[in-house]
C-alpha positions as CSV (number, residue, x, y, z in Angstrom):
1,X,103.9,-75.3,-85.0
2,X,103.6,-72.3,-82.6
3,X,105.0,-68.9,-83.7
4,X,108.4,-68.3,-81.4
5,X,111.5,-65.9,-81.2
6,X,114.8,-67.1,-82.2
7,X,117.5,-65.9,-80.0
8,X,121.9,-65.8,-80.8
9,X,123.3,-64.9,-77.3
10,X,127.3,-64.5,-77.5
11,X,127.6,-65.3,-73.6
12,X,126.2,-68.0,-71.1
13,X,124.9,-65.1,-69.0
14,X,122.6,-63.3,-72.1
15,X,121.3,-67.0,-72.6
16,X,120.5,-67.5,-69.1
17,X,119.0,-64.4,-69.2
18,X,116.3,-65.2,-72.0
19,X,116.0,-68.8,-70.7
20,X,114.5,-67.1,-67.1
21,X,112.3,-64.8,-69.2
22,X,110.5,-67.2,-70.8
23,X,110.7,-70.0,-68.0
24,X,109.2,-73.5,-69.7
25,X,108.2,-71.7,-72.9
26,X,112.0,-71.5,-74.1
27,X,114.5,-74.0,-75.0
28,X,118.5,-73.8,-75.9
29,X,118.9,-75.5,-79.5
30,X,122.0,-77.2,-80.0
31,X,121.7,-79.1,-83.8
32,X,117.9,-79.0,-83.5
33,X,117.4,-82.4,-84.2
34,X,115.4,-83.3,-81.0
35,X,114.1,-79.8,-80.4
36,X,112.8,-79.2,-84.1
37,X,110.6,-82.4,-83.8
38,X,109.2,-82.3,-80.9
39,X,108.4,-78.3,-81.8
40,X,106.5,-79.6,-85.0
41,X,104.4,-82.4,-83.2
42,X,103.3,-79.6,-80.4
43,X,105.0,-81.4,-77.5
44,X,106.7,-78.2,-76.4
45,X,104.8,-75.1,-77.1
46,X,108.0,-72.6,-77.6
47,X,107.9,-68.7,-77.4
48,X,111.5,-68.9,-77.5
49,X,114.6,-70.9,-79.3
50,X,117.8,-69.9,-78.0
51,X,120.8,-70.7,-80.1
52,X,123.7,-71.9,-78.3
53,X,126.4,-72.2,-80.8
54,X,127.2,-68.7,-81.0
55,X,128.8,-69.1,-77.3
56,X,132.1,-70.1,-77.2
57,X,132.4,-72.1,-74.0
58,X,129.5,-74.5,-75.4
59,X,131.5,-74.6,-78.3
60,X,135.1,-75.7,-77.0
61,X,136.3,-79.2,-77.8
62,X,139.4,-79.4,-76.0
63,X,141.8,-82.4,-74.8
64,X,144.1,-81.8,-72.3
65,X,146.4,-83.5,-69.2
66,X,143.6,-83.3,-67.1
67,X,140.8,-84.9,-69.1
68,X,138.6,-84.1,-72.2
69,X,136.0,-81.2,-72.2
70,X,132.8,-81.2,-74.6
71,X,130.8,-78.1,-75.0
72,X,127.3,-78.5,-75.0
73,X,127.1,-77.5,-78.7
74,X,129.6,-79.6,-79.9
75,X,128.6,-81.5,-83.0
76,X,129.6,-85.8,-82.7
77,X,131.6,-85.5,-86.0
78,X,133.8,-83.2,-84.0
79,X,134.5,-85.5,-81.4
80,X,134.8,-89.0,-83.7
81,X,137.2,-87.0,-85.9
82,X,140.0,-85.8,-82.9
83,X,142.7,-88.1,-83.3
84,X,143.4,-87.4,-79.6
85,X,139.6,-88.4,-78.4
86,X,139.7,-91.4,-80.7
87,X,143.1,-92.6,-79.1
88,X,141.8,-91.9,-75.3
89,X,138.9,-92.1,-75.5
90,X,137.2,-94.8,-78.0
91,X,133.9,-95.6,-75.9
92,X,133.0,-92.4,-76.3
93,X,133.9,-92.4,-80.0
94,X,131.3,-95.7,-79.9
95,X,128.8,-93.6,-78.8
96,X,128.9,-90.5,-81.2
97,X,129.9,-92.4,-84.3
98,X,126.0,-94.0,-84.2
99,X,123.9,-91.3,-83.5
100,X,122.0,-90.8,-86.5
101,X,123.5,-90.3,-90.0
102,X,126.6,-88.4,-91.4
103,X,123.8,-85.5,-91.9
104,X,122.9,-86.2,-88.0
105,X,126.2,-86.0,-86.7
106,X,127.1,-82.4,-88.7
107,X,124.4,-81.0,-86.1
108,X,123.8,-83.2,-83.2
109,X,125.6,-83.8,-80.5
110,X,126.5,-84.9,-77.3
111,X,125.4,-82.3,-75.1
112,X,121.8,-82.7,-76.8
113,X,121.6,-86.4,-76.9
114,X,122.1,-86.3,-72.8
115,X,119.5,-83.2,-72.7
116,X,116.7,-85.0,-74.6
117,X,117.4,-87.9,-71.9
118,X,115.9,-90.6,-74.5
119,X,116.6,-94.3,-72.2
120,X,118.1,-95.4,-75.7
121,X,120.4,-92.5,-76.4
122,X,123.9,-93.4,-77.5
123,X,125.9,-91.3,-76.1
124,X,125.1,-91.4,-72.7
125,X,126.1,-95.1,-71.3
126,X,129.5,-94.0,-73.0
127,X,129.9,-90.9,-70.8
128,X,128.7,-92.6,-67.8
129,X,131.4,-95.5,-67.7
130,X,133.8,-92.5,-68.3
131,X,132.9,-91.3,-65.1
132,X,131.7,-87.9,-67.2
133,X,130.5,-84.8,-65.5
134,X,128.0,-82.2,-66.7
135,X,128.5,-78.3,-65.9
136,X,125.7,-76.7,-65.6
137,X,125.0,-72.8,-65.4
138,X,122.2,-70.7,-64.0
139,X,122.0,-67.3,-62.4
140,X,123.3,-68.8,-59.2
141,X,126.5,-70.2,-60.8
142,X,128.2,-73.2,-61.7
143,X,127.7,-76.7,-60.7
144,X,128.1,-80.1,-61.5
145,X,126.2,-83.5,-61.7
146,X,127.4,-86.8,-62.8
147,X,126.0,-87.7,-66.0
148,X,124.2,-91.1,-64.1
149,X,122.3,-89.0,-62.4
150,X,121.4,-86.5,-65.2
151,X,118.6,-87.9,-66.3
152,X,115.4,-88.0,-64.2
153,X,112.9,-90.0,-66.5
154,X,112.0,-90.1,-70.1
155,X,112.8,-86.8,-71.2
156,X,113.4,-85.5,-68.1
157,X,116.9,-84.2,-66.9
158,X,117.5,-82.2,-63.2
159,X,117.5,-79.1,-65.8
160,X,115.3,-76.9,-63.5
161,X,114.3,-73.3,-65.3
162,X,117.1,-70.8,-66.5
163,X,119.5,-73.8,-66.1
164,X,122.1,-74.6,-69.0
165,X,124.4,-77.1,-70.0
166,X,127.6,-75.5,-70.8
167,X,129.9,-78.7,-71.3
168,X,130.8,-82.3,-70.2
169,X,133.9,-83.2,-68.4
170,X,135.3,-86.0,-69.2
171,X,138.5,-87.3,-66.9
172,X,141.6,-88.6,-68.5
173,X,141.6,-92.5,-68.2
174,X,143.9,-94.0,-66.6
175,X,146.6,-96.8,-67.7
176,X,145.6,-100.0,-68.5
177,X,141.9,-99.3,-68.8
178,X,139.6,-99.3,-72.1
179,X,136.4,-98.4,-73.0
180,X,133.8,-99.7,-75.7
181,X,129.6,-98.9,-76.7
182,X,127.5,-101.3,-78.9
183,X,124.0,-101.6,-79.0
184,X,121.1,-104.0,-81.1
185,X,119.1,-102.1,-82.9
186,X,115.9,-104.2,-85.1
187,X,116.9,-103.3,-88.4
188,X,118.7,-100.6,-89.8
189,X,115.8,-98.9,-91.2
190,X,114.4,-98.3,-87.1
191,X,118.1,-96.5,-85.8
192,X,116.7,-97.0,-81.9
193,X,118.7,-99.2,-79.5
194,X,116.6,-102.1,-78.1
195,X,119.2,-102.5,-75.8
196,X,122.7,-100.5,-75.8
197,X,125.4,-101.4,-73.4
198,X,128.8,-99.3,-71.8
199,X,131.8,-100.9,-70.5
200,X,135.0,-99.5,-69.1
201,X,137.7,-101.4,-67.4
202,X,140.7,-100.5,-65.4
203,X,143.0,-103.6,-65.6
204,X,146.8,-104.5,-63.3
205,X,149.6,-103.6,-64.8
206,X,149.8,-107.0,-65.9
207,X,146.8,-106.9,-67.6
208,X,145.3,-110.6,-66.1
209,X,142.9,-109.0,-63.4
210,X,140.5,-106.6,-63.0
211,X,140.8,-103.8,-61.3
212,X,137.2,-102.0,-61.8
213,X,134.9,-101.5,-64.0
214,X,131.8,-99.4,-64.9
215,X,129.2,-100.5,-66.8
216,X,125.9,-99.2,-67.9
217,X,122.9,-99.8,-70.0
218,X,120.6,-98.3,-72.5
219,X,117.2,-98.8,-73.3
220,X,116.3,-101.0,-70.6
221,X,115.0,-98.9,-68.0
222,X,113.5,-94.9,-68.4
223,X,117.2,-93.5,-67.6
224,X,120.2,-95.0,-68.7
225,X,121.5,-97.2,-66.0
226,X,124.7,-97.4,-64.3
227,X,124.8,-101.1,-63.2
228,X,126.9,-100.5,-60.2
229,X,126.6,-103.9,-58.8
230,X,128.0,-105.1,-62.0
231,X,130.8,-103.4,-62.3
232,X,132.2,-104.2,-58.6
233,X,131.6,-107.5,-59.4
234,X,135.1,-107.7,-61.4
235,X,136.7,-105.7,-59.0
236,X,139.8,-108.0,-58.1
237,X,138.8,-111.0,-60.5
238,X,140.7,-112.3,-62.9
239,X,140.1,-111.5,-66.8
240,X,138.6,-114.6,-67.6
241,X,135.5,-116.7,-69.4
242,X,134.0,-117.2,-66.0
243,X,134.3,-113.5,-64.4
244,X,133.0,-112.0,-67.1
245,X,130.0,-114.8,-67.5
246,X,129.1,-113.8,-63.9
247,X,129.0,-109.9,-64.2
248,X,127.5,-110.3,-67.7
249,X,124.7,-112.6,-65.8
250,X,124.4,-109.1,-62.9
251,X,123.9,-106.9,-65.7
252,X,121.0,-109.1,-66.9
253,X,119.2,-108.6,-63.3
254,X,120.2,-104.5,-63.7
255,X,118.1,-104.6,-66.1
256,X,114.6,-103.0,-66.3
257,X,112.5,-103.1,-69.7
258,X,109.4,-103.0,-70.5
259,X,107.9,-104.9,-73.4
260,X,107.1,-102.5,-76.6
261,X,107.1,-102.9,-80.7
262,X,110.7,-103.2,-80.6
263,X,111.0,-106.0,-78.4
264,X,110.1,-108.1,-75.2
265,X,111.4,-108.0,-71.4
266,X,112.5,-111.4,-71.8
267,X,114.5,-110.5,-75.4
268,X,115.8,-107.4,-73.9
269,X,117.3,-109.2,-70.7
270,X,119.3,-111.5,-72.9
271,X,120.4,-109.1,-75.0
272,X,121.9,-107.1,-72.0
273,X,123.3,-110.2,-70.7
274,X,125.2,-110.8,-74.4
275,X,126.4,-107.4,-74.9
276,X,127.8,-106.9,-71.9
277,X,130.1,-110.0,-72.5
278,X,131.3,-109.1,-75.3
279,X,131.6,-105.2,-74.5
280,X,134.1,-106.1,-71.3
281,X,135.8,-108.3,-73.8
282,X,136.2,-105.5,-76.4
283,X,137.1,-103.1,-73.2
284,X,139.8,-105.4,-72.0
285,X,141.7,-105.6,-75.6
286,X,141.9,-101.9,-75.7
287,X,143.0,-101.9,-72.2
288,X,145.9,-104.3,-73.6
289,X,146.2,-101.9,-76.0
């Protein structure tokens, strides 16, 4: 592994600083568990690792009237062990409960999983059907993408140099609407989605018909996907066997895979199709409450 600095910066603007120095050859580190790897097998020849969790705004875990707010540092046992997130936001719980081990999830987090921009990563589909929102911070300032269209490619993000992610904003969900993440993975031994699929649903006040939906998919293409098309589908529909059938059936066609050592295109497809019944189910009982 190549010889690098490791750098603490207390503020956003020393980190940005160092990032801008050193230009492709530095990296912020999180947990380290996507950075450390791919430092050890060469991929990234680093000068520079610079240490985020010393900053306090990429360190804030906060839920509030307006929504919920995850630093970029954040660890996911933090966020599946706030009562408040696991009440309001239980999609996103999905999400950060799976990502890796116990040992994992002391380190990791969200902020890294959507930075690595793996197609298969956990927590992203969950942020997406939240309608989440990175912040990002250079020298010019502040702005903001939506996490669908974060990611670029595999392992590529709309990062550009001396850029940082300082949090995800998440907004509060509304009434009525529920959330849910699963994915099939080929044994537990190989923890890598072959397929992964987010739901959220905004349900009437009656709770019988739809009134949107998001939905989005993992591992089937090389970004997660939002399946817009999908989601409109139940716009106005009832909540029945045969809506859900039909956008379950859309997601299917959203899908994208390739054929690899963990499964086919064909396999994939159905799977998509399967999950995503059963996730708006599981989305419209926690919308019911």
């Amino acid at each position: 592994m190549h010889p690098f600095a490791y750098v603490a910066p207390g503020t956003v603007d020393e980190a940005i600083a160092v990032l801008n120095e050193h230009g492709d050859r530095a990296r912020p580190m999180a947990g380290g568990t996507d950075l450390l790897v791919k430092a050890r097998a060469n991929v990234w020849e680093l000068d520079a690792v610079v240490d985020i969790k010393n900053i306090p705004e990429l360190m804030n875990l906060s839920v509030g009237s307006d929504g919920l707010s995850i630093g970029a540092g954040v660890p996911c046992y933090e966020v599946y062990e706030n009562s408040e997130i696991v009440a309001d936001y239980p999609g996103i719980v999905d999400g950060a409960s799976i990502i890796g081990g116990i040992q994992i999830q002391s380190r990791a987090g969200l902020g890294g999983n959507l930075c690595n921009a793996a197609p298969s990563g956990d927590g992203i589909c969950p942020l997406i059907v939240y309608s989440a929102v990175a912040r990002i911070a250079s020298s010019s300032g502040i702005r903001e993408v939506p996490v669908e269209d974060f990611c670029t490619g595999p392992s590529q993000t709309v990062l550009e140099t001396g850029d940082l992610l300082v949090s995800i904003e998440v907004p509060k969900p509304a009434a009525n609407s529920g959330a849910a993440y699963t994915r099939f993975i080929p044994r537990n031994e190989m923890d890598i989605a072959v397929a992964g699929v987010g739901v959220f649903v905004q349900l009437d006040s009656s709770g019988q018909n739809f009134e949107s939906a998001r939905i989005a998919l993992a591992s089937v293409g090389p970004t997660p996907i939002l399946a817009a098309t999908t989601g409109n589908s139940l716009a106005g529909k009832p909540v029945n066997d045969e809506s859900i059938a039909a956008a379950a059936s859309l997601a299917r066609d959203a899908a994208t895979p390739i054929t690899d050592m963990r499964g086919t295109i064909e396999q994939r497809k159905q799977l998509v199709e399967v999950l995503t019944g059963r996730m708006i189910k599981q989305a419209v009982e926690r919308a019911r409450g």
